[in-house]
PDBQT receptor file of N, H, CA, C and O in Angstrom, charges set to zero:
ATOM      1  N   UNK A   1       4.910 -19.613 -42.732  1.00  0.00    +0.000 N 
ATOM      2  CA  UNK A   1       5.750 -19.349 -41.555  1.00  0.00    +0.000 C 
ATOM      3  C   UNK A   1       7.213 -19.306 -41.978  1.00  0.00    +0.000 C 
ATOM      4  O   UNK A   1       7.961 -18.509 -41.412  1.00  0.00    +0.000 OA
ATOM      5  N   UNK A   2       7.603 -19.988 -42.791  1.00  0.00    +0.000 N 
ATOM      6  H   UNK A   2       6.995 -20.635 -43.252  1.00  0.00    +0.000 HD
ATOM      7  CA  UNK A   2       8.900 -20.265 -42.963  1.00  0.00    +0.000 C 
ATOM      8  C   UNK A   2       8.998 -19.276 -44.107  1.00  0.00    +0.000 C 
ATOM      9  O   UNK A   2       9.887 -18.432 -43.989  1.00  0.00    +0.000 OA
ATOM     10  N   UNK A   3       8.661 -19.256 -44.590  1.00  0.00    +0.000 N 
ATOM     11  H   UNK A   3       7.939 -19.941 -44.685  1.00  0.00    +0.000 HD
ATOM     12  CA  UNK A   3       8.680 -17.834 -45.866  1.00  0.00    +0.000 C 
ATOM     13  C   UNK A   3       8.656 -16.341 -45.349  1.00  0.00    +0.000 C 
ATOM     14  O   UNK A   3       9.130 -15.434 -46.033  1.00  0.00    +0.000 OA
ATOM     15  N   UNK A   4       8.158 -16.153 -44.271  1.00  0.00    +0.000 N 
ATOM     16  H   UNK A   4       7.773 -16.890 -43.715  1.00  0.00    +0.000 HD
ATOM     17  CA  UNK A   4       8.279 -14.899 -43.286  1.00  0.00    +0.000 C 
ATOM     18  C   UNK A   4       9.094 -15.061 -42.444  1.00  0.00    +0.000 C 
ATOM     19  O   UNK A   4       8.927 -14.100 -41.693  1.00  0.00    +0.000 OA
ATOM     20  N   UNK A   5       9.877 -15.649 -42.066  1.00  0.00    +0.000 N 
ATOM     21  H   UNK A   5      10.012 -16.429 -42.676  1.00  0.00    +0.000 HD
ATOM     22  CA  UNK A   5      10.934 -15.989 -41.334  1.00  0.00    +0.000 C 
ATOM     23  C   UNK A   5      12.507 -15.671 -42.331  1.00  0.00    +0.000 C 
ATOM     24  O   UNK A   5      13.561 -15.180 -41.926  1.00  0.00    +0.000 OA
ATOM     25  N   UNK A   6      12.172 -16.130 -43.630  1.00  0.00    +0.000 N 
ATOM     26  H   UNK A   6      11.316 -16.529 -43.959  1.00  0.00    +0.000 HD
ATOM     27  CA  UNK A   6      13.303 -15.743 -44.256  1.00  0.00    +0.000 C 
ATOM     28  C   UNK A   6      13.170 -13.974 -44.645  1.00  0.00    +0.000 C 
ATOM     29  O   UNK A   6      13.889 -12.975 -44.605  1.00  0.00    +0.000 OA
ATOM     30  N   UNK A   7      12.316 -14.201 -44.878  1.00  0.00    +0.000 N 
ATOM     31  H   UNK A   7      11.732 -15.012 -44.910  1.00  0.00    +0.000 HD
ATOM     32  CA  UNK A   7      12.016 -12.264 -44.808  1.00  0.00    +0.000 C 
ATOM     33  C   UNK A   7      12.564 -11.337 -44.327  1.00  0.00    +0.000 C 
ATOM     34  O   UNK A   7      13.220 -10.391 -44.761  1.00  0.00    +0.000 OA
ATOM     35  N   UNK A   8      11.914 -12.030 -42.397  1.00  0.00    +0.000 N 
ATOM     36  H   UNK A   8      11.380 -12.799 -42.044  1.00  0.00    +0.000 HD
ATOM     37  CA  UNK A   8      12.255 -11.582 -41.482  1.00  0.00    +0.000 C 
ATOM     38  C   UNK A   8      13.975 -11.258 -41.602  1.00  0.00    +0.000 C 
ATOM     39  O   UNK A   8      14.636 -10.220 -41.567  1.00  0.00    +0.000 OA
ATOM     40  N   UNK A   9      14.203 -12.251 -41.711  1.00  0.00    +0.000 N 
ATOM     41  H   UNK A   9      13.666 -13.094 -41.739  1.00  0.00    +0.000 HD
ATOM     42  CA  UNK A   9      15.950 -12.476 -41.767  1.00  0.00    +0.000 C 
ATOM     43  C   UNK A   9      16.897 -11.629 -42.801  1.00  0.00    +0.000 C 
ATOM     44  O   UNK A   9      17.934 -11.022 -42.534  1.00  0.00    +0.000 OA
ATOM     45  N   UNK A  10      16.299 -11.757 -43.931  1.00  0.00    +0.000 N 
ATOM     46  H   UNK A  10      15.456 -12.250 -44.148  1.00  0.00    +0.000 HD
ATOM     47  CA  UNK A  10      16.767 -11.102 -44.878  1.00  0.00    +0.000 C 
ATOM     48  C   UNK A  10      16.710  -9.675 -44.745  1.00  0.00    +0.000 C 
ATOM     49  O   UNK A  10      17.708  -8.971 -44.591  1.00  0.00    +0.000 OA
ATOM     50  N   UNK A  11      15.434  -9.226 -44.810  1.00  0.00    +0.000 N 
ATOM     51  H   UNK A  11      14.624  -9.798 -44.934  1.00  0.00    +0.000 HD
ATOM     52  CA  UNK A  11      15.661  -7.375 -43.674  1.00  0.00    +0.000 C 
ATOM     53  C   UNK A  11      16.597  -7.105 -43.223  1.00  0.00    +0.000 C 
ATOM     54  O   UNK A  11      17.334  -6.182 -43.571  1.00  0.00    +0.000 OA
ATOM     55  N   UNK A  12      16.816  -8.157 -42.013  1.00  0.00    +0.000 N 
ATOM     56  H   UNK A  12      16.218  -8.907 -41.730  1.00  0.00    +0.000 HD
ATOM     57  CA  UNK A  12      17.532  -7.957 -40.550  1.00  0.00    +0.000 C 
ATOM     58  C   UNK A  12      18.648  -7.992 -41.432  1.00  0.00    +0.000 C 
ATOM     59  O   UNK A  12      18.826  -6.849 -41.851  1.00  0.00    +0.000 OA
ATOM     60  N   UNK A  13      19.618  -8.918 -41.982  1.00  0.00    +0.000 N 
ATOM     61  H   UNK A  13      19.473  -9.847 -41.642  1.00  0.00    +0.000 HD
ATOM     62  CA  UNK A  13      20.578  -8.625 -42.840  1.00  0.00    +0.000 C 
ATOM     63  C   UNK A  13      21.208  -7.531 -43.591  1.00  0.00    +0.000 C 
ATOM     64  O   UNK A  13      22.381  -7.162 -43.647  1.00  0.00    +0.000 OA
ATOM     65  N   UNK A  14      19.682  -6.926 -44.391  1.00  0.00    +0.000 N 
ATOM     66  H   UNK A  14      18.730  -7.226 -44.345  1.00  0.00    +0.000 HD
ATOM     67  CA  UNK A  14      20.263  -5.813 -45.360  1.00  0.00    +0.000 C 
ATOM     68  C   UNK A  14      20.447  -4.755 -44.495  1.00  0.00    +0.000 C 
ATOM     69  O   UNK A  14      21.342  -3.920 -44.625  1.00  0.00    +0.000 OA
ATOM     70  N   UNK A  15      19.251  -4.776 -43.218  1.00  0.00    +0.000 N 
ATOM     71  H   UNK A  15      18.524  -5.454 -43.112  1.00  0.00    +0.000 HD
ATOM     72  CA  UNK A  15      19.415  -3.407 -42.233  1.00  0.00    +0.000 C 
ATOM     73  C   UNK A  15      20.646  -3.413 -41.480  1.00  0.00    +0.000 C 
ATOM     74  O   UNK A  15      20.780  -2.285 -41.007  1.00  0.00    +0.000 OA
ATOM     75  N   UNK A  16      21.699  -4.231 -41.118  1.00  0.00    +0.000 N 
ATOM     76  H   UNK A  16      21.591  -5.148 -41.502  1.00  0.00    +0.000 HD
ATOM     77  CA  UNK A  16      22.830  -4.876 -40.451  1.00  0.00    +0.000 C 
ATOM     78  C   UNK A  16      24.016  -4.496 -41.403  1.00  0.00    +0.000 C 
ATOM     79  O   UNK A  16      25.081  -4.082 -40.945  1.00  0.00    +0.000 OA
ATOM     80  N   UNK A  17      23.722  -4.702 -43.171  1.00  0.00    +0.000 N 
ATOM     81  H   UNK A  17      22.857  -5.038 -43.543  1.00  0.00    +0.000 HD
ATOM     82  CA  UNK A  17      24.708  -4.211 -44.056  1.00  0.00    +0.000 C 
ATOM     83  C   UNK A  17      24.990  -2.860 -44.265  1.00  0.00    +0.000 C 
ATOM     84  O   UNK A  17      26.002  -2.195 -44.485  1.00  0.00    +0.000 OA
ATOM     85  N   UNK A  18      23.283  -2.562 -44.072  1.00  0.00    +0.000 N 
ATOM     86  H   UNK A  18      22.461  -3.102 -43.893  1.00  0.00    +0.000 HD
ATOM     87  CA  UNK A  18      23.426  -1.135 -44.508  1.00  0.00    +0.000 C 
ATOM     88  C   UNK A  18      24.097   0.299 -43.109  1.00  0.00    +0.000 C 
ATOM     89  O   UNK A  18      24.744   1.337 -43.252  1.00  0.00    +0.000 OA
ATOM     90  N   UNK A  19      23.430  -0.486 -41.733  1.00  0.00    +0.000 N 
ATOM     91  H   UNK A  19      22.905  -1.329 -41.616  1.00  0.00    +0.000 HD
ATOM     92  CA  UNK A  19      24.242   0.184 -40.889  1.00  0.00    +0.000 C 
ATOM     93  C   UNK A  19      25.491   0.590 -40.935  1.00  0.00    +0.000 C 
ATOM     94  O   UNK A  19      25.904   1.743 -40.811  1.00  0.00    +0.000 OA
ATOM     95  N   UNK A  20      26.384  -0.866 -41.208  1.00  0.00    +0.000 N 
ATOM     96  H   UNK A  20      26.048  -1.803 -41.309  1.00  0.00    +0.000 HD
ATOM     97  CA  UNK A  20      27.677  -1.173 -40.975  1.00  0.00    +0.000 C 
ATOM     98  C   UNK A  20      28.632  -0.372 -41.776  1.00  0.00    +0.000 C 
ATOM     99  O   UNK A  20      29.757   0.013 -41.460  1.00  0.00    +0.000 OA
ATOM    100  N   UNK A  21      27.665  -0.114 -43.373  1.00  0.00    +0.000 N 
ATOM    101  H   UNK A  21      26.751  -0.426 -43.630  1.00  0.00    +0.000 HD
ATOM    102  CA  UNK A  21      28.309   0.684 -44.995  1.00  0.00    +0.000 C 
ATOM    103  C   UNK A  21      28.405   2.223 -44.088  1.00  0.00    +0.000 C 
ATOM    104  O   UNK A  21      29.404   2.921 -43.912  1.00  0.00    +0.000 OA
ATOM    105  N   UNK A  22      26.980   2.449 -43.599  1.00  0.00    +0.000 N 
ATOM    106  H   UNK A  22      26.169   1.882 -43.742  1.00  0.00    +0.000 HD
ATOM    107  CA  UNK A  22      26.868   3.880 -43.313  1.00  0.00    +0.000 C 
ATOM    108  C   UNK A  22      28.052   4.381 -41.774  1.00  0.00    +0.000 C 
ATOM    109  O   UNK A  22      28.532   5.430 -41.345  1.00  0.00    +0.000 OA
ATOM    110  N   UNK A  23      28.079   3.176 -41.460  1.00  0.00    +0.000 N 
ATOM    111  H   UNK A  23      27.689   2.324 -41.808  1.00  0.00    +0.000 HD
ATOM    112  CA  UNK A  23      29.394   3.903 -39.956  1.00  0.00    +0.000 C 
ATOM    113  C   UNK A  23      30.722   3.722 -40.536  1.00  0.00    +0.000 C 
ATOM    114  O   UNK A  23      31.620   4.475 -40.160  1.00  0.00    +0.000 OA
ATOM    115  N   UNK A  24      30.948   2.865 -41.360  1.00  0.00    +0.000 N 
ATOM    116  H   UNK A  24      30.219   2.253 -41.665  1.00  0.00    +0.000 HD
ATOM    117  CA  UNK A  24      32.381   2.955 -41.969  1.00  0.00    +0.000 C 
ATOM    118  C   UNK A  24      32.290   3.905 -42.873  1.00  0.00    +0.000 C 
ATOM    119  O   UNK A  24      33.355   4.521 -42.911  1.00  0.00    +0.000 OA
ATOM    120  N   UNK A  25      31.654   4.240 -43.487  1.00  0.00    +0.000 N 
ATOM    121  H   UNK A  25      30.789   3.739 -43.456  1.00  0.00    +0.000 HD
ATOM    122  CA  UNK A  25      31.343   5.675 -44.293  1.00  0.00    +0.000 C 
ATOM    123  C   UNK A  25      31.887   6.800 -43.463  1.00  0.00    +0.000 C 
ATOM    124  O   UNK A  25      32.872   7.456 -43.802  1.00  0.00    +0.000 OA
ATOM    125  N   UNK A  26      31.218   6.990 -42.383  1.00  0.00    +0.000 N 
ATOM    126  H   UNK A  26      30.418   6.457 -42.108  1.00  0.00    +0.000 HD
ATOM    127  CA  UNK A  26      31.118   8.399 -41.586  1.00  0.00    +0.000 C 
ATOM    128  C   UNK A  26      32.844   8.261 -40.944  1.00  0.00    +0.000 C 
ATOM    129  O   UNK A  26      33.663   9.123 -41.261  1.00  0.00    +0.000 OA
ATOM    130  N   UNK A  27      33.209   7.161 -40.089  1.00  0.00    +0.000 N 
ATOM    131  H   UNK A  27      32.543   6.461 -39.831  1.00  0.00    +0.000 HD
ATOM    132  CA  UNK A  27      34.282   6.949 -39.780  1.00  0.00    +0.000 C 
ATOM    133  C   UNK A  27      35.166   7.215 -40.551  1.00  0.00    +0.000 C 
ATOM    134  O   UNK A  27      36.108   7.820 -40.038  1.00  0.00    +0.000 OA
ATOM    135  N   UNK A  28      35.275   6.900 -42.091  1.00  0.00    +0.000 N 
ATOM    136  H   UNK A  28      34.509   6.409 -42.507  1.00  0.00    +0.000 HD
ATOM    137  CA  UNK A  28      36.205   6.864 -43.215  1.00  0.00    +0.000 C 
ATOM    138  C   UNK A  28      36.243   8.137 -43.466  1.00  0.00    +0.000 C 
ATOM    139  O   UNK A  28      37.361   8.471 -43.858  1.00  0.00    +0.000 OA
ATOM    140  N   UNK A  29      35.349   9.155 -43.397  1.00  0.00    +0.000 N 
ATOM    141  H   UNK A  29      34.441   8.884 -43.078  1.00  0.00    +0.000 HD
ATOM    142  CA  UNK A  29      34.982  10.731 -44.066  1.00  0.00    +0.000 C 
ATOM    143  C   UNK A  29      35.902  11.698 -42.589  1.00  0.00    +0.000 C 
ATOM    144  O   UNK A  29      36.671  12.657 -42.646  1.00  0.00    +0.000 OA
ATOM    145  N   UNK A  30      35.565  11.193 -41.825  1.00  0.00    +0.000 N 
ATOM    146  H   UNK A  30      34.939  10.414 -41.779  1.00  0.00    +0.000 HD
ATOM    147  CA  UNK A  30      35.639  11.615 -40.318  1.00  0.00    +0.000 C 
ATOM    148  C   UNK A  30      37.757  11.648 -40.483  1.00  0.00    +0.000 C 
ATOM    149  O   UNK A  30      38.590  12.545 -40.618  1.00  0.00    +0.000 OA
ATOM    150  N   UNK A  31      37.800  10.368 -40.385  1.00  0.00    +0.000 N 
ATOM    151  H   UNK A  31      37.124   9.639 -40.276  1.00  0.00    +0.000 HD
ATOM    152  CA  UNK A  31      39.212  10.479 -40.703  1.00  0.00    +0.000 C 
ATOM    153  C   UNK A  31      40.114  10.980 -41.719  1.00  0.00    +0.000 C 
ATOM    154  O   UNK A  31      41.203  11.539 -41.595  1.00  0.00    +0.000 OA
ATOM    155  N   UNK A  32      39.350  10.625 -42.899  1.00  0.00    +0.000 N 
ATOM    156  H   UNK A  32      38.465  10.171 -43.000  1.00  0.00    +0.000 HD
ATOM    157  CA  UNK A  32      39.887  11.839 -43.641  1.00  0.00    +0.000 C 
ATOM    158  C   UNK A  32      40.030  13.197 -43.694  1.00  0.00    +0.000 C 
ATOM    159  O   UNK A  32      40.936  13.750 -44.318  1.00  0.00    +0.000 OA
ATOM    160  N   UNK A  33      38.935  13.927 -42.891  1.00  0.00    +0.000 N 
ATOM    161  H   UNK A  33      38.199  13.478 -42.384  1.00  0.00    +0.000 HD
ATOM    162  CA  UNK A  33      38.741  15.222 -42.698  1.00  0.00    +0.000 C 
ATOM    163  C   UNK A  33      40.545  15.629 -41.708  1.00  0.00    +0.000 C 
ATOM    164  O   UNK A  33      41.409  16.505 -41.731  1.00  0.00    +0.000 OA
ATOM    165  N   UNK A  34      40.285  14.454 -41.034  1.00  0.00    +0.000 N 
ATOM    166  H   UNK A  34      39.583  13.742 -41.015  1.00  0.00    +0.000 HD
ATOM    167  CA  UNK A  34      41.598  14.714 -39.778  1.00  0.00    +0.000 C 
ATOM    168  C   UNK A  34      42.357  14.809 -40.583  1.00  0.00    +0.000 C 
ATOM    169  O   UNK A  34      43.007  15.854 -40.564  1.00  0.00    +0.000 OA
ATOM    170  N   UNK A  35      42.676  13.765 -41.716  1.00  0.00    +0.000 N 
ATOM    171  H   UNK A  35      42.148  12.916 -41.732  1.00  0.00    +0.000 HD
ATOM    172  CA  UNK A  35      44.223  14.021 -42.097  1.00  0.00    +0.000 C 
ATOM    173  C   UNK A  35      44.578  14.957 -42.947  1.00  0.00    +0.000 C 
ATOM    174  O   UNK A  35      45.730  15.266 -43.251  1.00  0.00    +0.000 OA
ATOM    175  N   UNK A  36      43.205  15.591 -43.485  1.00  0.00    +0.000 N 
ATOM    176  H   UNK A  36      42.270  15.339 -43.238  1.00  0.00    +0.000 HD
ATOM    177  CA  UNK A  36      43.296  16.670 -44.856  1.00  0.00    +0.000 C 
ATOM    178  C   UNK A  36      43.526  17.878 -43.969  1.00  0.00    +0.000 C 
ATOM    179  O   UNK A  36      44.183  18.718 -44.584  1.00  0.00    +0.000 OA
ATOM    180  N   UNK A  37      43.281  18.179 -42.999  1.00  0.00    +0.000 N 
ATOM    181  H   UNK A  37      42.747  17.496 -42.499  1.00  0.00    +0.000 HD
ATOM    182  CA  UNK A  37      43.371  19.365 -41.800  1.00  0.00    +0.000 C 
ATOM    183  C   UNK A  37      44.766  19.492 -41.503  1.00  0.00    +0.000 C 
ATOM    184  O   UNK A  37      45.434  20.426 -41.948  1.00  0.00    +0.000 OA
ATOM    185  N   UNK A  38      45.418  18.232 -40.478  1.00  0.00    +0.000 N 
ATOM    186  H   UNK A  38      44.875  17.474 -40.117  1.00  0.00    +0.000 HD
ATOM    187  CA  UNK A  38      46.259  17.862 -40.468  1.00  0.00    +0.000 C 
ATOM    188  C   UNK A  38      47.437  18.424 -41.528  1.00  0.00    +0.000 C 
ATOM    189  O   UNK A  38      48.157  19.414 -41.401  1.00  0.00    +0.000 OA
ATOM    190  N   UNK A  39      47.391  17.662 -42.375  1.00  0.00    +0.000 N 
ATOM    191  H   UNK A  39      46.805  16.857 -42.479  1.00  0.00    +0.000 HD
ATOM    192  CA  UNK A  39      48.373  17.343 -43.692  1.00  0.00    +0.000 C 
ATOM    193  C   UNK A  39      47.434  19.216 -44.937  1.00  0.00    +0.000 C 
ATOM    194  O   UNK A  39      46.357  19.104 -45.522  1.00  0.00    +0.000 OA
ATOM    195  N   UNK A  40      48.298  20.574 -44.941  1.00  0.00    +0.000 N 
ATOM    196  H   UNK A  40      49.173  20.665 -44.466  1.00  0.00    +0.000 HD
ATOM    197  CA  UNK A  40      47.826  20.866 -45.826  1.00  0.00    +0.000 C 
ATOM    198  C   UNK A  40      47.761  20.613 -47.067  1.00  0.00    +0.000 C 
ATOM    199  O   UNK A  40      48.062  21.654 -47.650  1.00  0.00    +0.000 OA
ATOM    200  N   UNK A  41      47.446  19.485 -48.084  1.00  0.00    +0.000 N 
ATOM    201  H   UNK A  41      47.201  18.639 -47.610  1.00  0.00    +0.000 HD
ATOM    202  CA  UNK A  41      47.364  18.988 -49.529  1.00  0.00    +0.000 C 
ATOM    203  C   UNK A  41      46.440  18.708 -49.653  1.00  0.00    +0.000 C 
ATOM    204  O   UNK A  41      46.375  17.519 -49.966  1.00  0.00    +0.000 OA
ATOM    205  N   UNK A  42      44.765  19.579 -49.520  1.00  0.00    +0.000 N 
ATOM    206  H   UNK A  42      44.818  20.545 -49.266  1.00  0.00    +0.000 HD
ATOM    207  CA  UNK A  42      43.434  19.103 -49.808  1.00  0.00    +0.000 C 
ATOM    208  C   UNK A  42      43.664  19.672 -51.438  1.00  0.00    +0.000 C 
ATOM    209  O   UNK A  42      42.984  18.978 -52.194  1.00  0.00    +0.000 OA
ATOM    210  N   UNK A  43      44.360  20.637 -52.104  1.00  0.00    +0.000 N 
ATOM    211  H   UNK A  43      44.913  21.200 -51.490  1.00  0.00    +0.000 HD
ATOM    212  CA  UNK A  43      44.033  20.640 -53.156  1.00  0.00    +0.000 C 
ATOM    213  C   UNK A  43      44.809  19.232 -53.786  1.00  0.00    +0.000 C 
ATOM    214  O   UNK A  43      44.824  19.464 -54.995  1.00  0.00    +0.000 OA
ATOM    215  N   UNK A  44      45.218  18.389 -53.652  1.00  0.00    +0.000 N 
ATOM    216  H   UNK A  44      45.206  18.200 -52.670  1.00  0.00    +0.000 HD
ATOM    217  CA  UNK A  44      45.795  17.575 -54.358  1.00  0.00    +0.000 C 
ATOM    218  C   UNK A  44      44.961  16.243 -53.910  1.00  0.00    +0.000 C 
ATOM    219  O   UNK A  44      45.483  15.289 -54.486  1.00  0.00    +0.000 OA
ATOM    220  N   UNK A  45      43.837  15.803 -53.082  1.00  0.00    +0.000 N 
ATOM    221  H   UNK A  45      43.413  16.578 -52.614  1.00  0.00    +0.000 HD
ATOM    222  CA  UNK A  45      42.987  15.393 -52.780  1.00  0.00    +0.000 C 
ATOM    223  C   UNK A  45      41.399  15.501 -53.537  1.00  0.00    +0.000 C 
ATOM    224  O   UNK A  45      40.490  14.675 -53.624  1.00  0.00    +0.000 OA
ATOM    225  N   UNK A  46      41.518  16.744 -53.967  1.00  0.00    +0.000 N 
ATOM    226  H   UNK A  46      42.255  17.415 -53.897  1.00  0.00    +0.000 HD
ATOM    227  CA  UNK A  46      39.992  17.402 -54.164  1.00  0.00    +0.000 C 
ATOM    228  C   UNK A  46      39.842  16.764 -55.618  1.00  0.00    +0.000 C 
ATOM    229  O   UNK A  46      38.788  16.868 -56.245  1.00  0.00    +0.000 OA
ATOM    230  N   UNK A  47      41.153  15.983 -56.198  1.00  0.00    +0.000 N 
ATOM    231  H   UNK A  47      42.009  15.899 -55.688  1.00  0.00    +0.000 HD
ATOM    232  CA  UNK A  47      40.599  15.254 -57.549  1.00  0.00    +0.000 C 
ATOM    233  C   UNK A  47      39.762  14.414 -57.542  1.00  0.00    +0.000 C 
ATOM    234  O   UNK A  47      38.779  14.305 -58.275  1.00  0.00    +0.000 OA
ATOM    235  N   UNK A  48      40.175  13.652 -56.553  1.00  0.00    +0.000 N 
ATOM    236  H   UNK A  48      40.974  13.741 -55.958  1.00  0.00    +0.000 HD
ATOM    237  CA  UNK A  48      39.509  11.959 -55.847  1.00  0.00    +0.000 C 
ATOM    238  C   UNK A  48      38.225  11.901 -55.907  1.00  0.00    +0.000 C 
ATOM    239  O   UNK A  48      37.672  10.858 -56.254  1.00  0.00    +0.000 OA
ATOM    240  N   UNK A  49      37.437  13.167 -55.533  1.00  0.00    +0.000 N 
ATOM    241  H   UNK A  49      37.887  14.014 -55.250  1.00  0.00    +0.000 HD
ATOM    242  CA  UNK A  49      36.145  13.583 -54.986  1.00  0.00    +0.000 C 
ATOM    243  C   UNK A  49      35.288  13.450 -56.576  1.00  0.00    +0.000 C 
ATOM    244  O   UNK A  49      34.088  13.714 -56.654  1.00  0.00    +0.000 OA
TER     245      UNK A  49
């Protein structure tokens, strides 16, 4: 019981990390898109990549 409980938990954790990586991801890409639009200097950006 207690060994499936940490399981349980530990999942719930990595699935909670991995959400959180993937919306600050999209958010982070999202905003950058704005400011590379925005601001024309994507060729001086396109090194980063």
């Amino acid at each position: 019981m207690k060994k499936s409980m940490t399981v349980g938990a530990f999942s719930l954790l990595a699935f909670t990390l991995i959400g959180l990586s993937v919306g600050l991801l999209y958010l982070f890409k999202k905003c950058f898109t704005i400011l590379l639009g925005r601001t024309k200097k994507a060729d001086d950006f396109s090194g980063l990549k």
